[in-house]
Structure formats: structure tokens, C-alpha cells
N, C-alpha and C positions, 0 to 999 in steps of 0.2 A: 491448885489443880490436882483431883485426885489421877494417880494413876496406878491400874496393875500392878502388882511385884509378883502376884503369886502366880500368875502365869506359868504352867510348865511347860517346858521345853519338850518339842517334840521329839525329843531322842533318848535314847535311855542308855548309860554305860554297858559296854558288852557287846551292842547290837551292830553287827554290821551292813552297812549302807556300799551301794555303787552310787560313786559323783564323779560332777567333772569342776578341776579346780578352776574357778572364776578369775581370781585376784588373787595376790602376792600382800602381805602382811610387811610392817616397816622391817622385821625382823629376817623375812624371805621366807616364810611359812607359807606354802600356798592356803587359799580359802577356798573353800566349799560351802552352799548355802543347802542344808536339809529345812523345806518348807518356810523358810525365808531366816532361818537361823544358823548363825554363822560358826561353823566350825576348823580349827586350823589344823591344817595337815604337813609335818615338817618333810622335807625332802623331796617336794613334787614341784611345780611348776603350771603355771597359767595353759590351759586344754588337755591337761592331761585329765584320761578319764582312768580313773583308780577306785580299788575296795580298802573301804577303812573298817575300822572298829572302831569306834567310841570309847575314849580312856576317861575320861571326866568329861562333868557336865557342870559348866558355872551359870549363874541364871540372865547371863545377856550373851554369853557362847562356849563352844565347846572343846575340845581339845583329840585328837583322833589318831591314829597312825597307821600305815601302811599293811594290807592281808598281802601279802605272796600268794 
């Protein structure tokens, strides 16, 4: 079955996003989905609605952290 890899992600390192964290990761990351792509944000917690930045970008999710 062929499928996609080159797919890019719709976020780019650097860029700051508003989300609201969905889901908690096995680790206690919460998750955010930007356009249905999953990014983990350390230190937040499931409704919280926060501003991240984009710290890396892997090609099945992303890694993000906390704007003050």
C-alpha cells in the first residue's frame, strides 16, 4: 500500500500558534492538534487554552513550548 511520507506538516518551527490542550501524552505532556497534527506541549494540562511556539517539527508531530 503506497502511502504519503512527504506530507508536510502544517506548522513551521518558530511560529506561534493559540490552542487549547486536548489530551495528556503517557509522559504528562499535554497535546494540542494544529489542523489535525499533533503537537506536545510540556507543562499544561487537558482545557487549558495557551500560546506556544513551535520548537521542532518531526513528520508525524511536533514538539512546542509555552509564550508568557
Amino acid at each position: 500500500m503506497f502511502r504519503e511520507e512527504s506530507r508536510s506538516a502544517p506548522l513551521e518551527e518558530g511560529e506561534v500558534y493559540d490552542v487549547t490542550i486536548e489530551d495528556l501524552a503517557r509522559q504528562g505532556d499535554g497535546i494540542a492538534r494544529i489542523e489535525g497534527f499533533v503537537v506536545f506541549v510540556p507543562g499544561t494540562k487537558v482545557g487549558d487554552e495557551v500560546r506556544i511556539k513551535v520548537e521542532r517539527v518531526l513528520p508525524k508531530y511536533g514538539f512546542a513550548s509555552l509564550v508568557e
